[in-house]
Backbone as JSON, one array per atom type, in Angstrom:
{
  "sequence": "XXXXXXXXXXXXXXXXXXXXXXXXXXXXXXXXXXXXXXXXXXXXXXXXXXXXXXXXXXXXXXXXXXXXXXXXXXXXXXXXXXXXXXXXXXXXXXXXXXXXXXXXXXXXXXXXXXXXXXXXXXXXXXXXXXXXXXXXXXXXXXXXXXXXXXXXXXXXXXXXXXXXXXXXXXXXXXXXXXXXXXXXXXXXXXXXXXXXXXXXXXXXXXXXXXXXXXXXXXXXXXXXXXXXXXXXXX",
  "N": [[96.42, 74.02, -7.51], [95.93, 71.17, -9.71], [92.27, 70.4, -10.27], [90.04, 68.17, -9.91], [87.41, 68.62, -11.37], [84.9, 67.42, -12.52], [82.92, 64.49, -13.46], [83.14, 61.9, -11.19], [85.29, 63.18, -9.59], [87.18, 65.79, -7.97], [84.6, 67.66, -7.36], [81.57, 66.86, -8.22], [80.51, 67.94, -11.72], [77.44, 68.67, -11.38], [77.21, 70.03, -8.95], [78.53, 72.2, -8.72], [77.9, 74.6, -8.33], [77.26, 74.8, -5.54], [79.25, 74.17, -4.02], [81.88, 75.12, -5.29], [82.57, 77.47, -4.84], [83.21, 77.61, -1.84], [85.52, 75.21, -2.14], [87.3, 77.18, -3.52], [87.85, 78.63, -0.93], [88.94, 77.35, 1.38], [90.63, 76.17, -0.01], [92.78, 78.72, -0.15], [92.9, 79.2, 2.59], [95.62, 77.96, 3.07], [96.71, 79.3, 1.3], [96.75, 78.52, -1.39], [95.46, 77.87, -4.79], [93.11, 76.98, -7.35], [94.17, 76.59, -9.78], [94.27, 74.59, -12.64], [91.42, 73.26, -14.03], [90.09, 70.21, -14.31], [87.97, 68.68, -16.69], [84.76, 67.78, -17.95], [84.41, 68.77, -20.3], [84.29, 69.39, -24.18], [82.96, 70.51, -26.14], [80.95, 73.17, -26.77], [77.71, 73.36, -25.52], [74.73, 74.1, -23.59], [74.86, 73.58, -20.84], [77.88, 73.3, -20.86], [78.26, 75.91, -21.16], [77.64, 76.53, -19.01], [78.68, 75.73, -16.84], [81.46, 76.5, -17.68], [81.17, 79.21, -16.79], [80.7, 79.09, -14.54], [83.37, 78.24, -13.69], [84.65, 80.81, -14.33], [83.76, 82.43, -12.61], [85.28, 81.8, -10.4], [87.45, 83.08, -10.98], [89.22, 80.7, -12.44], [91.79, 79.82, -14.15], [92.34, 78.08, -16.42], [91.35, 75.3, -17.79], [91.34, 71.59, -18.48], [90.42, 70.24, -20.95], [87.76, 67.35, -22.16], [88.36, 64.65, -23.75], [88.81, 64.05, -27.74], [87.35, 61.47, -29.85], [88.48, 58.82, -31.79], [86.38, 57.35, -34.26], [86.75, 54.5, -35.61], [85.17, 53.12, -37.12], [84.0, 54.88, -39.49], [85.47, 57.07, -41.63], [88.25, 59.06, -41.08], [89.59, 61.49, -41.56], [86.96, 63.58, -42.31], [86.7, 63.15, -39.19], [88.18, 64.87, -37.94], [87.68, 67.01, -39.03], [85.08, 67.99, -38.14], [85.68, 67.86, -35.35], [87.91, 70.04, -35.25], [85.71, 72.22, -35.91], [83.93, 72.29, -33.23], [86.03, 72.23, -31.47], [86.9, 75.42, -32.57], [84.72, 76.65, -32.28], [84.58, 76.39, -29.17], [86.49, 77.39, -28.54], [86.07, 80.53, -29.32], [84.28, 80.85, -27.41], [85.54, 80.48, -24.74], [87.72, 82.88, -25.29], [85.4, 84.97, -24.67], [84.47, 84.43, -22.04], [87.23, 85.33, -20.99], [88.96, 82.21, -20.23], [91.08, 79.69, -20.3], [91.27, 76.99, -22.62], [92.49, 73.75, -22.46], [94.27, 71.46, -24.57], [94.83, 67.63, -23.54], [97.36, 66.12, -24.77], [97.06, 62.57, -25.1], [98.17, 58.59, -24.61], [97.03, 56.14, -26.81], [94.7, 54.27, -28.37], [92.42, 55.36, -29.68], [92.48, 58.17, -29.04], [92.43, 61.22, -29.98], [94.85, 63.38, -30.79], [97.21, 61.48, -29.71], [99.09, 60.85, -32.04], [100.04, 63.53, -32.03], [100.38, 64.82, -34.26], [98.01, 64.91, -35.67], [96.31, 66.61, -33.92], [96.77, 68.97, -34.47], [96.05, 69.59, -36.99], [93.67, 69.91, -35.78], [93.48, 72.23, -34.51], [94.13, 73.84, -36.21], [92.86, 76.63, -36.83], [92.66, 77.76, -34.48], [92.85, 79.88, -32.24], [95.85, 79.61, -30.18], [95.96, 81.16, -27.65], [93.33, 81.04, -26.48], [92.54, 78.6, -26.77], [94.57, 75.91, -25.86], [97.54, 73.49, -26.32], [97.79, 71.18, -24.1], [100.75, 70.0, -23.06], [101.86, 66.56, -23.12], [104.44, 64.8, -21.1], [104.78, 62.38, -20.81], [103.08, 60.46, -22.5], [103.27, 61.63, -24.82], [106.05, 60.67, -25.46], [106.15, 58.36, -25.07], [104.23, 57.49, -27.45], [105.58, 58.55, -29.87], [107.91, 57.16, -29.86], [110.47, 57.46, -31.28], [110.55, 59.59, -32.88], [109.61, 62.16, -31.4], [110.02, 64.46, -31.16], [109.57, 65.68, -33.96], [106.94, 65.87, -33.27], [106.51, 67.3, -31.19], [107.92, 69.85, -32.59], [105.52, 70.3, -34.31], [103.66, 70.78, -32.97], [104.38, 72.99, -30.99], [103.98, 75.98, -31.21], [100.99, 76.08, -30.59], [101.11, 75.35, -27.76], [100.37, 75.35, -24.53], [100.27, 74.12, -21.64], [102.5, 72.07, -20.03], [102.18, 68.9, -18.91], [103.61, 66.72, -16.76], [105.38, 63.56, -16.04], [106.34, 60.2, -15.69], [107.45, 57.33, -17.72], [108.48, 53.76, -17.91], [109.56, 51.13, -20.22], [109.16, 48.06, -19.58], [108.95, 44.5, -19.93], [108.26, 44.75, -22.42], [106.19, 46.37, -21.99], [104.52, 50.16, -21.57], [104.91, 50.8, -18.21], [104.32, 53.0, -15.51], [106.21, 55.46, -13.92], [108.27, 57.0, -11.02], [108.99, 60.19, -11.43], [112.2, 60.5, -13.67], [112.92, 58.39, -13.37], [112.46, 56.92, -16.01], [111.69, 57.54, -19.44], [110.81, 60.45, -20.56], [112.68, 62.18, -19.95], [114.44, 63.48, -21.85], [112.55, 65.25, -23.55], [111.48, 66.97, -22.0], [113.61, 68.25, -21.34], [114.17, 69.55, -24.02], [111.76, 70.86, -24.2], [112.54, 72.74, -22.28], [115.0, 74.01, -23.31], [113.29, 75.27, -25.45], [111.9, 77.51, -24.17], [109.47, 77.18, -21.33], [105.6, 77.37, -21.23], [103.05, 78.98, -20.28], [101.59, 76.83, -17.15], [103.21, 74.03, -15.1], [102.43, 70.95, -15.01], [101.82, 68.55, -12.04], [101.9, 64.82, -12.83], [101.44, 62.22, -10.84], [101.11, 59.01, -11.19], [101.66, 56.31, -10.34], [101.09, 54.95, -8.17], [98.09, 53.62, -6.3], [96.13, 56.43, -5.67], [93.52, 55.87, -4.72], [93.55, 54.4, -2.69], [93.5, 54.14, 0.28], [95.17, 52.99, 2.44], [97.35, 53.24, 1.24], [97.82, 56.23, 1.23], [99.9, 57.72, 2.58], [102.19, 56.79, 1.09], [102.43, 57.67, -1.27], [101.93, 60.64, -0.71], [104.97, 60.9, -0.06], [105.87, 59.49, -2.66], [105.37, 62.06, -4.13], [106.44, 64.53, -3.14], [109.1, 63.04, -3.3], [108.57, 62.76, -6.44], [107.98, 65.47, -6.58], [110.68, 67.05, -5.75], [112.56, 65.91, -7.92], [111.41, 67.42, -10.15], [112.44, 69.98, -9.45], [114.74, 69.81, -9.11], [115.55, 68.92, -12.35], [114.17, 71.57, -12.95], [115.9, 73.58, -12.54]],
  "CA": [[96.19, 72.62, -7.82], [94.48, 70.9, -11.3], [91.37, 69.82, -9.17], [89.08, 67.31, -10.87], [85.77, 69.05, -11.17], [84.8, 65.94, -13.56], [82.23, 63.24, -13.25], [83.89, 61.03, -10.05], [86.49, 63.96, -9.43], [86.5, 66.41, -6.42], [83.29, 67.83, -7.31], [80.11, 66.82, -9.68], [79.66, 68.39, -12.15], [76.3, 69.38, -11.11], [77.11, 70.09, -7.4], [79.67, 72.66, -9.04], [77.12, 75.76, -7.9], [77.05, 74.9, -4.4], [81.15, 73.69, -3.96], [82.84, 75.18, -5.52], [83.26, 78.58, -4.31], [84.21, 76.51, -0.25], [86.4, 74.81, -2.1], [88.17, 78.0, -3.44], [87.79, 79.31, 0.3], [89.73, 75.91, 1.84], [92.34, 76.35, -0.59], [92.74, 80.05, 0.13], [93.51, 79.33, 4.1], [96.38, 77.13, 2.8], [98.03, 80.22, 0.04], [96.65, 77.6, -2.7], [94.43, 77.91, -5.44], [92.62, 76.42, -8.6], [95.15, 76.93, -11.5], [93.66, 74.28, -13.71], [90.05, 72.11, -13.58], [90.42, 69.0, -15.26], [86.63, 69.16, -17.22], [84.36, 66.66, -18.88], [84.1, 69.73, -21.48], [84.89, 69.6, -25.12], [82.07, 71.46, -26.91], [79.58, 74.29, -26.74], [76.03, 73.59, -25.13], [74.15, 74.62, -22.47], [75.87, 72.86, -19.89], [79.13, 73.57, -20.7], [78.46, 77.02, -21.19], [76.93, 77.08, -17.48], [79.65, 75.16, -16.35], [82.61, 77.74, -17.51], [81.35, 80.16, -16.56], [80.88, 79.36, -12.79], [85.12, 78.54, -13.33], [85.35, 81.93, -14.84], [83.41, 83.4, -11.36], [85.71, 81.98, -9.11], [88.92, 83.53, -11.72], [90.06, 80.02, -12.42], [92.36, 80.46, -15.55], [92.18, 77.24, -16.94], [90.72, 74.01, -17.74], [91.29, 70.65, -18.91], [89.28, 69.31, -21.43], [87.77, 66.13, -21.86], [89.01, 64.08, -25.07], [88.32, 63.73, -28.81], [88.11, 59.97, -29.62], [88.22, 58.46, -33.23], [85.55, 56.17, -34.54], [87.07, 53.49, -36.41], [84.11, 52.32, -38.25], [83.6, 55.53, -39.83], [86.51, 57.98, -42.02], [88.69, 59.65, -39.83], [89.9, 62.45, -41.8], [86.16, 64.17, -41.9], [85.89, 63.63, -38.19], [89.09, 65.76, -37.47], [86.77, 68.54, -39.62], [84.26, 68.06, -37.18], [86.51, 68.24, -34.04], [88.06, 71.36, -35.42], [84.66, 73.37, -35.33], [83.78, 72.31, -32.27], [87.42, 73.59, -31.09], [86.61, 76.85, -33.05], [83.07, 77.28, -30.99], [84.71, 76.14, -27.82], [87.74, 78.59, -28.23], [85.22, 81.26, -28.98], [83.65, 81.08, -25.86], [86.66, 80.93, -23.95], [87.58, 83.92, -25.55], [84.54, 85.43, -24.22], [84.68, 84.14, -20.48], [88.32, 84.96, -20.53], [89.83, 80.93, -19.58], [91.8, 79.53, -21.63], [91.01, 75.37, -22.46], [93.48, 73.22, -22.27], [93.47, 69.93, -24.42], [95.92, 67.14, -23.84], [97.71, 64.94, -25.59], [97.21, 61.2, -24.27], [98.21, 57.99, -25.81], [95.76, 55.46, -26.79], [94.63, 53.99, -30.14], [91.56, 56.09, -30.39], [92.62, 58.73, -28.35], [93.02, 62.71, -30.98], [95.96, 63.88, -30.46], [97.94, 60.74, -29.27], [100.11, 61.26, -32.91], [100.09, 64.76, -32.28], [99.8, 65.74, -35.95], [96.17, 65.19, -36.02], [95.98, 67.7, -32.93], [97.57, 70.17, -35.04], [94.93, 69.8, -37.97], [92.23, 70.1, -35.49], [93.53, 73.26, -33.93], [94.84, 74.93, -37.27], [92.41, 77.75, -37.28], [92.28, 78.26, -33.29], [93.97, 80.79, -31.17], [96.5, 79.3, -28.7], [95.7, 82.07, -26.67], [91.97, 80.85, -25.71], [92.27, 77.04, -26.46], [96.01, 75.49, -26.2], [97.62, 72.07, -26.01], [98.9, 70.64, -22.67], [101.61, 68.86, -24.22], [102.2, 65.46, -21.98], [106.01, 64.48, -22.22], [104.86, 60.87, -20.82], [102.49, 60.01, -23.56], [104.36, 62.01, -26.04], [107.32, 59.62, -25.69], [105.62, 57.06, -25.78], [103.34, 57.06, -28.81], [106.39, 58.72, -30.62], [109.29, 57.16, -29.51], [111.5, 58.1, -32.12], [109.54, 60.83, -33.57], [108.25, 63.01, -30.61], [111.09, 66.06, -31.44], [108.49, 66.18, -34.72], [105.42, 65.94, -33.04], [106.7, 68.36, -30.37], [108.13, 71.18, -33.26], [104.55, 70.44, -34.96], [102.73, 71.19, -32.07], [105.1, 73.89, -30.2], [103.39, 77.58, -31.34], [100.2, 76.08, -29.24], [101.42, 75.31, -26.45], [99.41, 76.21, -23.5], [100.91, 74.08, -20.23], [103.23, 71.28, -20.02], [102.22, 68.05, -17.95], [104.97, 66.3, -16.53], [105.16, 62.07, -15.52], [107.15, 59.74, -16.46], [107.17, 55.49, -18.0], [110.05, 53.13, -18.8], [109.67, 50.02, -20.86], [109.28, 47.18, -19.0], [108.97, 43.48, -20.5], [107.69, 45.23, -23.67], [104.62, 47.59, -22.2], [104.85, 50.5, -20.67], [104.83, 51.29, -17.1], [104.56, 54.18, -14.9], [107.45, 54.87, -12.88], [108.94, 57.58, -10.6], [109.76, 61.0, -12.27], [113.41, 60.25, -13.95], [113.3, 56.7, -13.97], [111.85, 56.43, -17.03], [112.03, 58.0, -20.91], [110.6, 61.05, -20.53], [113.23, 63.52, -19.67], [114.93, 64.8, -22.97], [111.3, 65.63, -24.4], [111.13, 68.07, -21.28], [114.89, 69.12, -21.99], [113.93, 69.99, -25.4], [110.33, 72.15, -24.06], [112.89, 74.02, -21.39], [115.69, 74.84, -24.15], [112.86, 77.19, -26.25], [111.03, 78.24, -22.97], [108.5, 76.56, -20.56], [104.51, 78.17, -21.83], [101.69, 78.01, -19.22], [101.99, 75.79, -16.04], [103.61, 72.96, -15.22], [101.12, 70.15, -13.87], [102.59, 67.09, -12.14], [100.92, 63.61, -12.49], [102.27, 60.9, -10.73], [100.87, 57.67, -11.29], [102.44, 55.07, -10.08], [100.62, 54.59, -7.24], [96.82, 54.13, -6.09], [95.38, 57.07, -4.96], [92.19, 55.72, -4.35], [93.24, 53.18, -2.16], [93.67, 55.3, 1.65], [96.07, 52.3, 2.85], [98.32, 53.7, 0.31], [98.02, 57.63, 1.17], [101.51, 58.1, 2.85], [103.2, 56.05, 0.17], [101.81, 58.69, -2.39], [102.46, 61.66, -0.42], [106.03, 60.52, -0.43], [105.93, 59.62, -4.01], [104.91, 62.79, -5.04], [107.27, 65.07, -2.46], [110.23, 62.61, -4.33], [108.72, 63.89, -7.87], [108.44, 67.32, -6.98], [111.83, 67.5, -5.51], [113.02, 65.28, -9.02], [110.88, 68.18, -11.06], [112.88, 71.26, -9.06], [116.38, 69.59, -10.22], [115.27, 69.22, -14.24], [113.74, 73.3, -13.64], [117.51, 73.71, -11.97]],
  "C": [[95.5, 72.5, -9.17], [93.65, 70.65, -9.92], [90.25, 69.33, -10.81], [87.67, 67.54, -10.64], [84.99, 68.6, -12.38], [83.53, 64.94, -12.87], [83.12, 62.3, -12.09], [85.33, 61.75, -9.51], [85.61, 64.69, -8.17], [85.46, 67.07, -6.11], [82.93, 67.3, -8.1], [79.61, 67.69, -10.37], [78.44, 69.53, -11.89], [75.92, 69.81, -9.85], [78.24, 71.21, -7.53], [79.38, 74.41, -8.1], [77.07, 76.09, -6.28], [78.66, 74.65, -3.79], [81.73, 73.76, -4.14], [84.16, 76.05, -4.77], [83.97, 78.39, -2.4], [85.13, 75.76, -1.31], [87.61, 75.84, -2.45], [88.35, 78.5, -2.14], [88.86, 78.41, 1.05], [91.18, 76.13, 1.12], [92.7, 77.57, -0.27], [93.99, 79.87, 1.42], [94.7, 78.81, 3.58], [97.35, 78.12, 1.87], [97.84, 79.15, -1.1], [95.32, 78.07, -3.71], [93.99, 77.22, -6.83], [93.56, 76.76, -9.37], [94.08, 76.48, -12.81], [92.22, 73.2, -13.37], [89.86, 71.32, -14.98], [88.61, 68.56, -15.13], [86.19, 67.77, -17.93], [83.58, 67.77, -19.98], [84.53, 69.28, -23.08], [84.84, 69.83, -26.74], [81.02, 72.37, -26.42], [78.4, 73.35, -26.57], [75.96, 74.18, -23.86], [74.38, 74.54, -21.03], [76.96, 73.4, -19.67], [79.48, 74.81, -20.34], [78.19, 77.25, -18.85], [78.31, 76.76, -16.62], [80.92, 75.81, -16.29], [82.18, 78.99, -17.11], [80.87, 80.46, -15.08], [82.6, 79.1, -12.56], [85.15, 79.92, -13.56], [84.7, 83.05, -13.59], [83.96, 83.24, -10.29], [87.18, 82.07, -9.63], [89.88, 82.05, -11.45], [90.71, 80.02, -13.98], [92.26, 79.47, -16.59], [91.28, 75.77, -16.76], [90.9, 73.1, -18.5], [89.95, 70.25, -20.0], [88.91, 68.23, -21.61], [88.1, 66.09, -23.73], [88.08, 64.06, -26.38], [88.86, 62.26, -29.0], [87.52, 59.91, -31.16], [86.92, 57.02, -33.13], [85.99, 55.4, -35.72], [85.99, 53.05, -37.86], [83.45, 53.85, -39.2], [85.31, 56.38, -40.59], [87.12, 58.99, -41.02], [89.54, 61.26, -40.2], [88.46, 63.96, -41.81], [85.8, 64.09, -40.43], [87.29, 64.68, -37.28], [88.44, 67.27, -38.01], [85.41, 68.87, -38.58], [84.76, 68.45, -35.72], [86.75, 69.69, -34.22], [86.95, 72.38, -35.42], [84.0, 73.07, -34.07], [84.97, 72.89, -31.43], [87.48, 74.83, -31.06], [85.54, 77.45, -32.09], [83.64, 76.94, -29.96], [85.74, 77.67, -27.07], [87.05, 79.89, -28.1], [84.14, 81.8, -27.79], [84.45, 81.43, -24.98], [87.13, 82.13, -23.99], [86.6, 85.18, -24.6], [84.11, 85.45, -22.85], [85.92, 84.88, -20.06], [88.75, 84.09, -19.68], [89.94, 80.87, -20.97], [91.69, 77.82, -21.49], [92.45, 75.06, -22.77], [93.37, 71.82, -22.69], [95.04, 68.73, -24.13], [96.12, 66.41, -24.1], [97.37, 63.08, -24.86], [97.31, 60.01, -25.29], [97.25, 57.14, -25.28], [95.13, 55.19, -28.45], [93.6, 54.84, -30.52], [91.22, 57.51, -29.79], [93.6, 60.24, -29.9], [93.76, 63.08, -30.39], [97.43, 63.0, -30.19], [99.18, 60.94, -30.29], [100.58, 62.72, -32.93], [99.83, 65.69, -33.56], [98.51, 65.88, -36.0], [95.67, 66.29, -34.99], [96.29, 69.19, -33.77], [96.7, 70.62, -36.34], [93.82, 70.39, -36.83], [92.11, 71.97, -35.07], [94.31, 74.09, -35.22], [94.26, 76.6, -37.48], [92.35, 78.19, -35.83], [93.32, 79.0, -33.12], [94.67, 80.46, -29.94], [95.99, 79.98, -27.4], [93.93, 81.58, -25.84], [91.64, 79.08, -26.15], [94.04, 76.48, -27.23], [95.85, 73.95, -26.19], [98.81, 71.93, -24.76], [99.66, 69.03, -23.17], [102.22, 67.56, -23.07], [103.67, 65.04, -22.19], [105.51, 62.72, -21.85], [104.44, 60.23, -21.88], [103.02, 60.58, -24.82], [105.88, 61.07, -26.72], [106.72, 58.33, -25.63], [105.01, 56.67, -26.9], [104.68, 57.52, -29.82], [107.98, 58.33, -30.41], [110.45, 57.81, -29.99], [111.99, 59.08, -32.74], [109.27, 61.85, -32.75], [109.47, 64.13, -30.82], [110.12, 66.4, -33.03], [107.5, 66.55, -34.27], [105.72, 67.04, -31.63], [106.82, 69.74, -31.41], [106.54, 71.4, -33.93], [103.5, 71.19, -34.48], [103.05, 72.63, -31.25], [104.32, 75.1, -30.1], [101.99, 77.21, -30.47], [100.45, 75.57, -28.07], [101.18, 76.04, -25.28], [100.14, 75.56, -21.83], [102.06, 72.71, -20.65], [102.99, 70.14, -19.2], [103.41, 66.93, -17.66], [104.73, 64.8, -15.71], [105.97, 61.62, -16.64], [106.9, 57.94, -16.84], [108.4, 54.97, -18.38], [109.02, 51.98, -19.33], [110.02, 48.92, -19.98], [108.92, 45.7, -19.57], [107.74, 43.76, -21.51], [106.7, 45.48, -23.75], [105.3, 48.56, -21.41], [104.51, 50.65, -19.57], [105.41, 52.31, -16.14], [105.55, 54.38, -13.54], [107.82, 56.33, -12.4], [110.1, 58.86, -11.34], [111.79, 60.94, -12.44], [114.01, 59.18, -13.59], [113.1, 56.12, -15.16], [113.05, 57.54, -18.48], [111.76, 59.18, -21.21], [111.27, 62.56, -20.6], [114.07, 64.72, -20.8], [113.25, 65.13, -23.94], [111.53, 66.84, -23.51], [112.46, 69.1, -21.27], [114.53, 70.27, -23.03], [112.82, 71.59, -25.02], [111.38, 73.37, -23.28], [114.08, 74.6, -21.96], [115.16, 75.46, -24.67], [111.94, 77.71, -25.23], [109.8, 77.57, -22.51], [107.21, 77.83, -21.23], [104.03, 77.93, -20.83], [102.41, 77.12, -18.29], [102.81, 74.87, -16.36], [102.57, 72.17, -14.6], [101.58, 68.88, -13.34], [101.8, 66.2, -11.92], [102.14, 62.58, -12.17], [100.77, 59.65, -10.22], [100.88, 56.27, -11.21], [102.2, 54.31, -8.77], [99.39, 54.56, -6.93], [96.63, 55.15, -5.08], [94.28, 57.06, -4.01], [92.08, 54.35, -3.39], [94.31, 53.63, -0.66], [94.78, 54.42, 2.28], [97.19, 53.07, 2.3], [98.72, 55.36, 0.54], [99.79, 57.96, 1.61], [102.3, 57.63, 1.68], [102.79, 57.44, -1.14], [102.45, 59.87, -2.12], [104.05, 61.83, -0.85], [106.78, 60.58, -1.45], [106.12, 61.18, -4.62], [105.86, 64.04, -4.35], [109.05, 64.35, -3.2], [110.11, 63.14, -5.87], [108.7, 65.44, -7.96], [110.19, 67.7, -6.94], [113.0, 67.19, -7.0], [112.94, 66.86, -10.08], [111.96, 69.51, -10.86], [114.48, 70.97, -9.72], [115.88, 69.49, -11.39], [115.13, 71.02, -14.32], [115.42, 74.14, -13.19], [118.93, 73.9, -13.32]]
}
């Protein structure tokens, strides 16, 4: 599973010491385990460090990071110089834990990476190998409609997992819709003509989670996108 070991995710943060290792035990009985932990990481301190390296004691291989966001009211080409050494010190650690971070693309006006090119400055001096990009095809096609076969070749050599969801265009926003109803699917064409990297991770969205009336309708959902996901890997 990703498992959201995040601020309001399946653990806290700071409850990570006492919960985690039962929750690897739980998944276990089941033949399941941590793949990736979707992190409110996405620099070096004291914290963070404490924090990977209770993932890296219960051999989870990856992790989500949390986002770089632009500040408008300030130049935005020195704060991609700033991102990038924090990248550099983050990757360096990883390195050193052996996990490998994982950042990903999302769209959003002040959201690094959403053009993908600026992801590609930030990570110019890193090593795929200990901090990649989990390349989204939903938000990828969307911020680049026209464009995302650039911002995919730009980005390609880091490529660390692949997250998979899909959106159509609906009375001119988008909305989240049922893997291969939407716009999504020749981006993921394209990733599985030069070879799938790292996981696949599926998000489906299109439904509340957080609202227990709704659980069967989800399950459902998400048993229809896997089975959607196994025809595209077909």
């Amino acid at each position: 599973i990703e498992a959201t070991l995040r601020p309001g995710g399946q653990i806290e943060p700071a409850n990570l010491s006492r919960e985690l290792a039962g929750l690897c035990e739980a998944l276990a009985k089941h033949d399941q385990k941590i793949l990736i932990a979707a992190s409110d990481v996405n620099h070096v301190s004291g914290d963070s460090e404490v924090y990977l390296r209770q993932l890296a004691s219960q051999s989870v291989p990856y992790f989500r990071m949390a986002y770089y966001r632009y500040d408008f009211g300030k130049p935005l080409l020195p704060q991609l110089d700033a991102f990038a050494r924090q990248a550099e010190q983050l990757a360096e650690l990883c390195k050193d834990l052996q996990i490998k971070a994982l950042y990903q693309n999302h769209a959003g006006r002040n959201y690094v990476g959403a053009a993908v090119w600026d992801l590609r400055r930030v990570l110019a001096e890193v090593s795929p190998e200990h901090l990649a990009v989990a390349l989204d095809i939903r938000h990828t096609t969307l911020e680049l409609s026209q464009s995302y076969q650039a911002g995919y070749h730009v980005i390609r050599d880091h490529l660390g997992a692949v997250y998979v969801k899909d959106f159509a265009w609906i009375d001119g926003k988008p909305v989240n819709v049922p893997l291969g109803k939407g716009r999504s699917k020749p981006l993921f064409d394209l990733i599985l003509r030069d070879g799938l990297v790292g996981p696949l991770s599926l998000h489906m969205e299109y439904t509340d989670h957080n609202d227990p009336g709704q659980t069967e309708t989800s399950w459902q959902a998400i048993a229809a996108d896997v089975k959607t996901l196994q025809g595209w890997l077909a």
